[in-house]
DOSE-655765 format. One record per residue (C-alpha): residue number from 1; residue in one letter; x, y, z. Coordinates in nm, 4 decimals. Example, Ala and Ser with C-alpha at 12.3 -4.5 7.8 and 13.67 -1.06 7.14 Angstrom:
+-----+------+----------+----------+----------+
:  nr : rest :       xx :       yy :       zz :
+-----+------+----------+----------+----------+
:   1 :    A :   1.2300 :  -0.4500 :   0.7800 :
:   2 :    S :   1.3670 :  -0.1060 :   0.7140 :
+-----+------+----------+----------+----------+
REM end
This chain:
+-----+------+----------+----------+----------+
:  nr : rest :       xx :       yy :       zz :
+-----+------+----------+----------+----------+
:   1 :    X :   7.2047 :   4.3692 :   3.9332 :
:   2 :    X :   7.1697 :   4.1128 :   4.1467 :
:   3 :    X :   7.3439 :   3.7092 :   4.0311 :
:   4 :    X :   7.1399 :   3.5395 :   3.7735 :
:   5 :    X :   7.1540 :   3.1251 :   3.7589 :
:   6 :    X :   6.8943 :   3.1311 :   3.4502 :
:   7 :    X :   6.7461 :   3.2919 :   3.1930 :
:   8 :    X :   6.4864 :   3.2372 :   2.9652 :
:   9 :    X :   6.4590 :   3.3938 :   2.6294 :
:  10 :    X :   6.1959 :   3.4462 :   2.3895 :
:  11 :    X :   6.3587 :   3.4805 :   2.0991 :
:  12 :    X :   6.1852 :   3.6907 :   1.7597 :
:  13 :    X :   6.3431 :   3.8560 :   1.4540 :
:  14 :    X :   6.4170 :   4.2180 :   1.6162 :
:  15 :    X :   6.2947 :   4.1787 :   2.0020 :
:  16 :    X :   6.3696 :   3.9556 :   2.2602 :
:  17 :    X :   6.1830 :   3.9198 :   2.6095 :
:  18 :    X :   6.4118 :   3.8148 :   2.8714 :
:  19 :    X :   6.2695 :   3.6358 :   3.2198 :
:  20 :    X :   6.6030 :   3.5895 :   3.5263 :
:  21 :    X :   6.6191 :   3.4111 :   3.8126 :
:  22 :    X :   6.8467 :   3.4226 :   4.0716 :
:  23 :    X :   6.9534 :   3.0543 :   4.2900 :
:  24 :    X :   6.6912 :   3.1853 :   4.5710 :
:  25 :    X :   6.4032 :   3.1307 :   4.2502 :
:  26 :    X :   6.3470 :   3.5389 :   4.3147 :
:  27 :    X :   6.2462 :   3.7007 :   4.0022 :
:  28 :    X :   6.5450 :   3.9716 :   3.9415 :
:  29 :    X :   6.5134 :   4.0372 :   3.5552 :
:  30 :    X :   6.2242 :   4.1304 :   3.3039 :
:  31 :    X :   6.3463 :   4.3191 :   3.0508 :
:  32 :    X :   6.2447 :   4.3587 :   2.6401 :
:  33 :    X :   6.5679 :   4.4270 :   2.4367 :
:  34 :    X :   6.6504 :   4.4652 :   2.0934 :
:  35 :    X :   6.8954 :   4.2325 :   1.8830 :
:  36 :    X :   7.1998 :   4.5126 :   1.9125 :
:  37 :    X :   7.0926 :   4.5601 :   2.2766 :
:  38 :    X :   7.0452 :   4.2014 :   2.3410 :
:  39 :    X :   7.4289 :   4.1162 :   2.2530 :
:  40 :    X :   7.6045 :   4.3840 :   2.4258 :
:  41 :    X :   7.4112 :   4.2669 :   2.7065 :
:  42 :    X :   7.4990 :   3.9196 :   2.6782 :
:  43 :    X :   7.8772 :   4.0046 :   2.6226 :
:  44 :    X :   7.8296 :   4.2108 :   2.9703 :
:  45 :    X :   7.6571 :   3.9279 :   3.2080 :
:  46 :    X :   7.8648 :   3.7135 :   3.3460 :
:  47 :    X :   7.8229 :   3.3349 :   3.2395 :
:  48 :    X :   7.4652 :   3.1958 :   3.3540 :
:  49 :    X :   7.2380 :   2.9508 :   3.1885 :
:  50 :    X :   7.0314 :   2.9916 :   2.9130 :
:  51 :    X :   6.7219 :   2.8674 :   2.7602 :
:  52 :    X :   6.5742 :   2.9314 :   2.4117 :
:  53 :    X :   6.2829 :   2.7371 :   2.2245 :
:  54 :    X :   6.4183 :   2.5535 :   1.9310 :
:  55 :    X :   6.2632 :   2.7241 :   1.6609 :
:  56 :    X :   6.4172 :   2.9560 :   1.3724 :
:  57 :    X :   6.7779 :   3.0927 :   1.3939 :
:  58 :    X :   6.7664 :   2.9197 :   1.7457 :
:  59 :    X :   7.0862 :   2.7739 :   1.6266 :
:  60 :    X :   7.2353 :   3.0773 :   1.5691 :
:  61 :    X :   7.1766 :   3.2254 :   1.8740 :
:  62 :    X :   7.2807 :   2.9231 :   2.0986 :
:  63 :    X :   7.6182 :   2.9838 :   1.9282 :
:  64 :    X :   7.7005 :   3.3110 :   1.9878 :
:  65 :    X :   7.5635 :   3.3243 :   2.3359 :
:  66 :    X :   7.7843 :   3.0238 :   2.3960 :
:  67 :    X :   8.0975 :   3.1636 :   2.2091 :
:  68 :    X :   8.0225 :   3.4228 :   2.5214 :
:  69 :    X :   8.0661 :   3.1985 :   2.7847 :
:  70 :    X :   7.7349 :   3.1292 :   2.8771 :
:  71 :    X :   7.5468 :   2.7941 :   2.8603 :
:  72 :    X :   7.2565 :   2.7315 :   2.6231 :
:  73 :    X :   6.9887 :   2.4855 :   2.6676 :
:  74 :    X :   6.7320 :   2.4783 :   2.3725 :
:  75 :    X :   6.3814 :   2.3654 :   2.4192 :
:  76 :    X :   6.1493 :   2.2061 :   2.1499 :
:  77 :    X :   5.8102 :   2.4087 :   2.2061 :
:  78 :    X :   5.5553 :   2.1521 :   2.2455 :
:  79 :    X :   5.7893 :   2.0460 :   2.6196 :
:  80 :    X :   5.7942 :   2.4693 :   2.6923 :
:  81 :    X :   5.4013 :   2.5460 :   2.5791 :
:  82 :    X :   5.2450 :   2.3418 :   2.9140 :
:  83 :    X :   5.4295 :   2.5921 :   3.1524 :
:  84 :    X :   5.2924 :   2.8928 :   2.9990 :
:  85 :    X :   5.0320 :   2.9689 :   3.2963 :
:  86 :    X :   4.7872 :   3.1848 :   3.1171 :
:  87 :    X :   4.7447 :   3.3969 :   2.7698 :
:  88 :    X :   5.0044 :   3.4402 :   2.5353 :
:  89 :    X :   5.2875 :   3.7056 :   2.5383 :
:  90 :    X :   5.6153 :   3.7372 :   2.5055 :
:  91 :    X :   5.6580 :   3.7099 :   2.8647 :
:  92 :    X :   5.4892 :   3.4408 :   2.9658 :
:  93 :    X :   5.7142 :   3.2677 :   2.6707 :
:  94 :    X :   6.0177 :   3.3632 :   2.8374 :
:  95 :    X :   5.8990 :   3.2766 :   3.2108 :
:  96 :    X :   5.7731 :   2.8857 :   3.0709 :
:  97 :    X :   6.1076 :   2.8525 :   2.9120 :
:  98 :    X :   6.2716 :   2.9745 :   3.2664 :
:  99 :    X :   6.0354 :   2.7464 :   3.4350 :
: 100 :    X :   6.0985 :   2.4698 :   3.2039 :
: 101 :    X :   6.4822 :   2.4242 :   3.2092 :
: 102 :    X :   6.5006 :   2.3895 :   3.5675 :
: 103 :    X :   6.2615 :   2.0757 :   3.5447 :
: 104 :    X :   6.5165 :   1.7083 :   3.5621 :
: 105 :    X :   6.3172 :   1.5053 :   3.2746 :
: 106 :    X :   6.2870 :   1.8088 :   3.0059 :
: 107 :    X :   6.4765 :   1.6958 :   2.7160 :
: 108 :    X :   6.6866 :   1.9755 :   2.5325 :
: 109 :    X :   6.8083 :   1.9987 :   2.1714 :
: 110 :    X :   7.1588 :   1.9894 :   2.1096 :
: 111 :    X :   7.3039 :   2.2681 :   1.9625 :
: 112 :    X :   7.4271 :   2.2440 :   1.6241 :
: 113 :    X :   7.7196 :   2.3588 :   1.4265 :
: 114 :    X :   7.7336 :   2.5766 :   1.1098 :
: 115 :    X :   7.8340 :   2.2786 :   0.9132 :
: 116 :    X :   7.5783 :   2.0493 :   1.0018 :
: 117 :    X :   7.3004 :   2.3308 :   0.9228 :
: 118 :    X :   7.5052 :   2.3753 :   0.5823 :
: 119 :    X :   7.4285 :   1.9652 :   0.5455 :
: 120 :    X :   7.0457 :   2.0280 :   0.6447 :
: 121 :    X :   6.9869 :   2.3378 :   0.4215 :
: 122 :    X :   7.1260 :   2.1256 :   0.1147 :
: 123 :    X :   6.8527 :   1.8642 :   0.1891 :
: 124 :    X :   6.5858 :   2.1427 :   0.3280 :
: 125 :    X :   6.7115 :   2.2874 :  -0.0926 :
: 126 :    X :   6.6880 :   1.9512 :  -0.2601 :
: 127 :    X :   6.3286 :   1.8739 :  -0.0428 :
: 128 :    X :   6.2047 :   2.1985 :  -0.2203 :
: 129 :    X :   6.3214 :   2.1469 :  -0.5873 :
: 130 :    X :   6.1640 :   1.8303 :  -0.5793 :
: 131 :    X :   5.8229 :   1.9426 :  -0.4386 :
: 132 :    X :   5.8786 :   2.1925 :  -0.7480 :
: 133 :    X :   5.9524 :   1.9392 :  -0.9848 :
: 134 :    X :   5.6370 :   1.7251 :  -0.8775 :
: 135 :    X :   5.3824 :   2.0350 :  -0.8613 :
: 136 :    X :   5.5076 :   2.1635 :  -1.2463 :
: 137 :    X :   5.4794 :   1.7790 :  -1.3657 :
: 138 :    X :   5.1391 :   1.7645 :  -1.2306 :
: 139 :    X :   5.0518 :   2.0751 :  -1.4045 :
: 140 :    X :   5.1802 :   1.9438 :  -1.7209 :
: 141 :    X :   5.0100 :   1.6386 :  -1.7326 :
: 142 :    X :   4.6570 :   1.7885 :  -1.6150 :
: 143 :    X :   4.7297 :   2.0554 :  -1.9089 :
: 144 :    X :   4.8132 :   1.7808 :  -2.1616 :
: 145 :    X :   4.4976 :   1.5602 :  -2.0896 :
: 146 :    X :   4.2835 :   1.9127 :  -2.1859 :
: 147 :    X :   4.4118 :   1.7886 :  -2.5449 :
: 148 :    X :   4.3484 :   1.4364 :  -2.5399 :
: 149 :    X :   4.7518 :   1.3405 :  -2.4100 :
: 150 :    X :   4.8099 :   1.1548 :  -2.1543 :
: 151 :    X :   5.1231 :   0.9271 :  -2.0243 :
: 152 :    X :   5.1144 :   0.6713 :  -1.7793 :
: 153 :    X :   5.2426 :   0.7449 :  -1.4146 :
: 154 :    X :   5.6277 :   0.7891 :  -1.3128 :
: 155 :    X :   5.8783 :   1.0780 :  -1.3828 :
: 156 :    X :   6.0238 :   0.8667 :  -1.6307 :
: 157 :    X :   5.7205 :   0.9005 :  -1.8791 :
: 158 :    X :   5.6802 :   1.2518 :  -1.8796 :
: 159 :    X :   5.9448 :   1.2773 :  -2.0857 :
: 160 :    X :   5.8244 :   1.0761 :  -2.3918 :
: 161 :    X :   5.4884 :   1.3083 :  -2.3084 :
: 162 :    X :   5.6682 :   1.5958 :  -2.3786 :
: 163 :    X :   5.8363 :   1.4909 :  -2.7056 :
: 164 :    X :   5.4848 :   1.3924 :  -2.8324 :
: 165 :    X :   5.3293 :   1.7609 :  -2.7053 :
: 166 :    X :   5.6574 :   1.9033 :  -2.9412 :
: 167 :    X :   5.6010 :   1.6694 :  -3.2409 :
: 168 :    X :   5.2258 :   1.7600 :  -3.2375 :
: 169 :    X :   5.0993 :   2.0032 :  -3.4625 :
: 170 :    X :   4.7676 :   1.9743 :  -3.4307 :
: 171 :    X :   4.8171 :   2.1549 :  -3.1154 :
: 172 :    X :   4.7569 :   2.5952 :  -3.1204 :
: 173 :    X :   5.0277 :   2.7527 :  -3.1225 :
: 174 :    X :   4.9552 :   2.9483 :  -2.8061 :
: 175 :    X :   4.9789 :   2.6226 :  -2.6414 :
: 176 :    X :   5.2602 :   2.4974 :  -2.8110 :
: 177 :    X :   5.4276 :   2.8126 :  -2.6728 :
: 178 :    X :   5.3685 :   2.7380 :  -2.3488 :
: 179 :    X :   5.4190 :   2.3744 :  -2.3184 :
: 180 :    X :   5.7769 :   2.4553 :  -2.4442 :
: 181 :    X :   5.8325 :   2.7436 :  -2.1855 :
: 182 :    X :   5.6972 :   2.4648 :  -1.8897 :
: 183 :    X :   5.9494 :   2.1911 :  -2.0562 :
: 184 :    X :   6.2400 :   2.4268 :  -2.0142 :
: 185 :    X :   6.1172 :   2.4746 :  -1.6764 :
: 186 :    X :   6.0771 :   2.1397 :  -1.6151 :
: 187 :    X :   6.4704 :   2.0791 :  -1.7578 :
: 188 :    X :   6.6463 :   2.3381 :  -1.5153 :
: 189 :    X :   6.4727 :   2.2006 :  -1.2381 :
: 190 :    X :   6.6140 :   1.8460 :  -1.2938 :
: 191 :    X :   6.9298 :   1.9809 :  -1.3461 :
: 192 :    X :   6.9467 :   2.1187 :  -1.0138 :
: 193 :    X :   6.8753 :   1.8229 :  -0.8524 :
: 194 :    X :   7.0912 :   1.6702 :  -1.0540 :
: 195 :    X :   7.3296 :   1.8763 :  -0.9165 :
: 196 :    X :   7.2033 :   1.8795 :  -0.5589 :
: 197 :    X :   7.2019 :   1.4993 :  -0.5662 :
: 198 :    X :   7.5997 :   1.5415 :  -0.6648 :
: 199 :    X :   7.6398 :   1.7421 :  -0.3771 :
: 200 :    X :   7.4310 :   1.5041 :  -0.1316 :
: 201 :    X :   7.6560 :   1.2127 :  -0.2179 :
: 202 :    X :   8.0027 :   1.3773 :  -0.2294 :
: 203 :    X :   7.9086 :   1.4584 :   0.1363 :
: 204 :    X :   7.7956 :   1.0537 :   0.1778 :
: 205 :    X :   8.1319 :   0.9315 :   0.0693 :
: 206 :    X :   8.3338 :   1.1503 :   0.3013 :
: 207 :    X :   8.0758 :   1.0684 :   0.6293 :
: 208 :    X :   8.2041 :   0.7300 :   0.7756 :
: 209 :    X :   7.8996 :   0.7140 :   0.9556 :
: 210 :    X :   7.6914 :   0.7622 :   0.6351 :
: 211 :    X :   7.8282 :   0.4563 :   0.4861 :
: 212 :    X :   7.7925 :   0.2601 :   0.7423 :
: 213 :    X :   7.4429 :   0.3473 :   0.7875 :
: 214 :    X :   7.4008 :   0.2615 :   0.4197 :
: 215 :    X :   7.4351 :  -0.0951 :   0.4640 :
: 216 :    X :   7.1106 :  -0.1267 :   0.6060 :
: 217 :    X :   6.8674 :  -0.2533 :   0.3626 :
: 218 :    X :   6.6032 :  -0.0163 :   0.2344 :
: 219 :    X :   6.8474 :   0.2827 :   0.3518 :
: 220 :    X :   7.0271 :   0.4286 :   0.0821 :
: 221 :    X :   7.2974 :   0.7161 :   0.0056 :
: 222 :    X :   6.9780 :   0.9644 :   0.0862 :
: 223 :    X :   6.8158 :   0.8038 :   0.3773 :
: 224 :    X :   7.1451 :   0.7412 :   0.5330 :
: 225 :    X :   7.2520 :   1.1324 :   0.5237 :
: 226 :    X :   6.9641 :   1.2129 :   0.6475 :
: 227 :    X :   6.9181 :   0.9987 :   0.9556 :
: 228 :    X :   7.3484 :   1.1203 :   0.9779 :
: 229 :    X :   7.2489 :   1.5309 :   0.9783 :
: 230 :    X :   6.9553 :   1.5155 :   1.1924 :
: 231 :    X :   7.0615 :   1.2783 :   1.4767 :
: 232 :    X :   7.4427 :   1.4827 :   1.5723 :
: 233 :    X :   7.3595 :   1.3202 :   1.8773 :
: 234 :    X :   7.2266 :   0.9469 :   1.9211 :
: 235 :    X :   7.3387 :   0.9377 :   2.2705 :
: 236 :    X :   7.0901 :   1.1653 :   2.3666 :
: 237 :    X :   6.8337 :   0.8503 :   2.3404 :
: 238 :    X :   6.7894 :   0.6049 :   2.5576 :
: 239 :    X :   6.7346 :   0.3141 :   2.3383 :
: 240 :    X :   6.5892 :   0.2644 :   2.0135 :
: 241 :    X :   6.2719 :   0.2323 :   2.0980 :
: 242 :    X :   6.3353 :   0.6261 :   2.1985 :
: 243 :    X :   6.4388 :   0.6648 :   1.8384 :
: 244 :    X :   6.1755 :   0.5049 :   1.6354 :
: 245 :    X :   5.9653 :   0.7267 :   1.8770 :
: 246 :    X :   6.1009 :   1.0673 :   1.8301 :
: 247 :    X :   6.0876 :   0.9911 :   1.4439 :
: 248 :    X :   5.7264 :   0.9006 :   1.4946 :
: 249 :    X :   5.6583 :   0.5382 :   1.3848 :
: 250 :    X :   5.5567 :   0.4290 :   1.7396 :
: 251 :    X :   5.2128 :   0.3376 :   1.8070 :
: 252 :    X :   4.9670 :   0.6180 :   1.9499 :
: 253 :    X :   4.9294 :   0.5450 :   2.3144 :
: 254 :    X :   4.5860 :   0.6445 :   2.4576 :
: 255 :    X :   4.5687 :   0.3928 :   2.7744 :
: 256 :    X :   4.3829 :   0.4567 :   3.0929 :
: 257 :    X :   4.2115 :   0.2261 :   3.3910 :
: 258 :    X :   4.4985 :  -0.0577 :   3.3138 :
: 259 :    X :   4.3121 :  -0.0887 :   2.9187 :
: 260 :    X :   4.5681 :  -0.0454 :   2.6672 :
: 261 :    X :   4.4783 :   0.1185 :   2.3703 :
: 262 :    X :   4.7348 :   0.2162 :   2.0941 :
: 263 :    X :   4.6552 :   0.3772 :   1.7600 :
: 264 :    X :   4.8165 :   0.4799 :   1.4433 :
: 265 :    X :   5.2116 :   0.5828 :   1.4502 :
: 266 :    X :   5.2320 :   0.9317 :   1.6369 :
: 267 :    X :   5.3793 :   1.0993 :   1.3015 :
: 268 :    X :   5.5993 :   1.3475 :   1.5426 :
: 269 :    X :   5.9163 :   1.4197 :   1.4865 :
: 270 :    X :   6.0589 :   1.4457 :   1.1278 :
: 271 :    X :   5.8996 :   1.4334 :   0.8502 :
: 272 :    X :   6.1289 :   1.3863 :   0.6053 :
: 273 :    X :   6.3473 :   1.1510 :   0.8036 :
: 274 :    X :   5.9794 :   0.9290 :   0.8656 :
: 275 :    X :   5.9040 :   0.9611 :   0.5001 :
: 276 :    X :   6.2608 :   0.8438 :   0.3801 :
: 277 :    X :   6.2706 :   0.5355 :   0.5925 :
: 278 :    X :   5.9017 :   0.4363 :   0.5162 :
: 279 :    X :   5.9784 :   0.4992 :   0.1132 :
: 280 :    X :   6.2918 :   0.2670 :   0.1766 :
: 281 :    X :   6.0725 :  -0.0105 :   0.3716 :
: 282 :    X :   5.8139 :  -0.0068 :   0.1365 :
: 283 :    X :   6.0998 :  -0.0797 :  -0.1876 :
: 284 :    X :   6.1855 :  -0.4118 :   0.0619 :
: 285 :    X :   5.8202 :  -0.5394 :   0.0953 :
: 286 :    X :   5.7531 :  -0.5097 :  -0.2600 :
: 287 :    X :   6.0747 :  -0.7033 :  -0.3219 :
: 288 :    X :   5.9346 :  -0.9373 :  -0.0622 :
: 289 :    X :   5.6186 :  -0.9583 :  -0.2566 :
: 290 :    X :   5.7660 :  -1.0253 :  -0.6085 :
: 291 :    X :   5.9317 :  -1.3526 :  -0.4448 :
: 292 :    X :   6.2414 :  -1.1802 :  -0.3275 :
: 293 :    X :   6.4396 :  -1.3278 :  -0.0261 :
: 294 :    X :   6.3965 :  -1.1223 :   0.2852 :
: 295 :    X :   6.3920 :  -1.1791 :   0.6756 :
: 296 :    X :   6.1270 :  -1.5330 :   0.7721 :
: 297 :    X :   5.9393 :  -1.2381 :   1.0047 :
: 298 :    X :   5.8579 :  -1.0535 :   0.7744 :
: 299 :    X :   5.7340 :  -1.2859 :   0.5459 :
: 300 :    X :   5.4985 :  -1.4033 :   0.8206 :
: 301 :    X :   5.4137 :  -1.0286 :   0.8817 :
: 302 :    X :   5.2879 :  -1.0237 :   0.5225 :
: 303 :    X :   5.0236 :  -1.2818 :   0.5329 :
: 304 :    X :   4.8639 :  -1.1522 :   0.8570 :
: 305 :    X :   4.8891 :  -0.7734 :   0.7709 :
: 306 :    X :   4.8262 :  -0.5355 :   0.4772 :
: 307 :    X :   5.1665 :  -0.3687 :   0.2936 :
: 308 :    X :   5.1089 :  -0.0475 :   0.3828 :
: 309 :    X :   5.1525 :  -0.1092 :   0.7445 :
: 310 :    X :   5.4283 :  -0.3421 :   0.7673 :
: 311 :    X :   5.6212 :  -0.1269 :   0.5647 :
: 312 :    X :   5.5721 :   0.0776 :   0.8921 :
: 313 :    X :   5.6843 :  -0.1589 :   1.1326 :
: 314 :    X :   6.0248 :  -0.2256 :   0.9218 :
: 315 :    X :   6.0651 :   0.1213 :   0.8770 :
: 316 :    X :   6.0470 :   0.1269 :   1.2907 :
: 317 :    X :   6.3101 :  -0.2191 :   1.3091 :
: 318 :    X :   6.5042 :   0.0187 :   1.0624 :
: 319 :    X :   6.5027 :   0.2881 :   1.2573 :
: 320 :    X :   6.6274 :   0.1028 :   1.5818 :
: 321 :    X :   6.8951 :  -0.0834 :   1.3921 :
: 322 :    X :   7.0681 :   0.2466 :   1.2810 :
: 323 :    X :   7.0365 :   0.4496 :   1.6411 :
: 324 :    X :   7.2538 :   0.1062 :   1.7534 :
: 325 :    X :   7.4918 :   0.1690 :   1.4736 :
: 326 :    X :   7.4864 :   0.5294 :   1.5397 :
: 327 :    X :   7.5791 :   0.4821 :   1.9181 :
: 328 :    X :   7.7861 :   0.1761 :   1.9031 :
: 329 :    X :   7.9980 :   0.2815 :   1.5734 :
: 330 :    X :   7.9356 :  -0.1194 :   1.4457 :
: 331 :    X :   7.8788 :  -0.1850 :   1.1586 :
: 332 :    X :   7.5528 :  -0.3976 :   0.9644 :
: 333 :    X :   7.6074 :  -0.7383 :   0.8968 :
: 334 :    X :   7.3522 :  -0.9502 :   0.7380 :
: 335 :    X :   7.4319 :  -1.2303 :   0.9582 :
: 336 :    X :   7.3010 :  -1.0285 :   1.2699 :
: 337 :    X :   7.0637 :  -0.7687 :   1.1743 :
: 338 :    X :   6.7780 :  -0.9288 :   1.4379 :
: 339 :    X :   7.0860 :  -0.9447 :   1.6898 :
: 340 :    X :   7.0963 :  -0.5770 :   1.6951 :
: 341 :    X :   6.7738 :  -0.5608 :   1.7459 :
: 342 :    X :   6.7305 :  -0.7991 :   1.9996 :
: 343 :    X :   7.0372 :  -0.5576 :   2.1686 :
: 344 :    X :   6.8664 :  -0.2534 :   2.1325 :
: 345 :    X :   6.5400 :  -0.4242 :   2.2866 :
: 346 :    X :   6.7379 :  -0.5181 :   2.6158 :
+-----+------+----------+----------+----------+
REM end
């Protein structure tokens, strides 16, 4: 076989399309392997680069290949889709993602380590339990107002809801039944994120970054794990403006003919790590708005703009403040939060 300087893989649960290059850009490999047949190839090619779309168990792969010498380069899809020429095959997957990682702007993902997918699954776990938690509570209450009981909204009335469903007797005993089977339901999965929670902030105390992070107003222990597990590597961005960006709470940019146009925030990116720092801005405007001391511009943001959106635009000054503490290693002082900024902005 002749030398190969890249591959590109299209990766699957049991079959795996392979697309080589050699340094002439002569096609010298197409083959279709299986996973057994796939590593003992690997483990026989001599050390080349190669590229995988970030997508499931990407990770995984990236590791082993590596722990074999080679050099991966992962690819998020929507940068490998626009080189697929035509159809859609396995194939032409591979032969975009060959095509791709020889271009000098394409971004790559960096690989990550076991323990920081450990750190992701127990949020990806505690993400799920709550969407759990909130579709049985809904369920309750929609069940309860069938018999004339209602509670007001919050987690923290449902409770008192369910004490009155067990102290009422008027209620059939069929239903009584299963109100109590739903409650018990309801209990176990609040003790698991009781205990998930635990978990999430033993693994805050010991991050040094996490803490830091945590100083940030409208970032707490939860925000400030996240933005820790899924950025392993800030340096990877430019500036913060690249940040705010990748986590979506940019502007939509549809300019053309010199006219500017932007739109609503993009939304790409994360959407857990967009919703947690939006949830935290939104806790400092309504502080704001209940006479609460806060920054003079946003203050002056407030009486030109709705709420809703300049809980976005904190959310993006948020965002930028903790990629500078993130690649800098400083740490938040009240004195000089608009400082940072002002940094990351040059």
């Amino acid at each position: 076989m002749e030398q190969i300087s890249r591959i590109g893989m299209d990766s699957s649960k049991h079959v795996f399309q392979l697309h080589g290059l050699d340094a002439g850009e002569k096609v010298v490999l197409r083959k279709k392997l299986r996973r057994k047949e796939m590593i003992a190839f690997y483990q026989k090619l001599p050390p080349t680069v190669i590229a995988i779309e970030a997508c499931g168990s990407s990770h995984h792969w990236a590791r082993l290949l590596q722990s074999f010498g080679h050099e991966v380069k992962l690819i998020p899809p929507q940068l490998s889709k626009p080189y697929v020429k035509r159809g859609k095959n396995d194939a032409a997957d591979a032969e975009a993602l060959c095509e791709a990682m020889s271009r000098p702007t394409m971004r790559f993902v960096p690989v990550k380590t076991a323990e920081q997918q450990a750190a992701l699954m127990l949020v990806g776990v505690r993400d799920r339990l709550i969407r759990n938690r909130t579709q049985l509570s809904n369920a309750l209450r929609g069940y309860a107002a069938e018999f004339g009981l209602t509670a007001a909204k919050g987690m923290a009335h449902l409770g008192p809801l369910l004490e009155r469903i067990r102290a009422d007797d008027s209620l059939p005993a069929l239903a009584r039944e299963l109100f109590a089977a739903q409650a018990e339901e309801y209990q176990q999965l609040q003790a698991q994120i009781d205990a998930v929670d635990a978990k999430l902030a033993a693994w805050h105390k010991t991050n040094e970054c996490s803490r830091r992070l945590a100083k940030i107003p409208g970032v707490g222990p939860i925000g400030a794990a996240l933005l820790q597990m899924k950025t392993p590597a800030p340096k990877l961005f430019r500036s913060g403006r690249q940040f705010a960006a990748w986590i979506g709470l940019t502007p939509r940019d549809h300019s053309t003919a010199g006219k500017v146009r932007l739109g609503v925030i993009t939304r790409a990116g994360d959407e857990a790590l967009r919703s947690v720092l939006v949830s935290g801005a939104t806790a400092v405007i309504q502080h704001v708005r209940r006479g609460g001391r806060a920054e003079p511009w946003i203050v002056e943001l407030l009486k030109r703009k709705p709420p809703k959106l300049a809980a976005v635009a904190l959310a993006n000054k948020t965002a930028r403040i903790a990629w500078k503490l993130m690649f800098t290693g400083e740490t938040y002082s009240v004195k000089s939060p608009c400082a940072a900024v002002s940094a990351v902005a040059a």
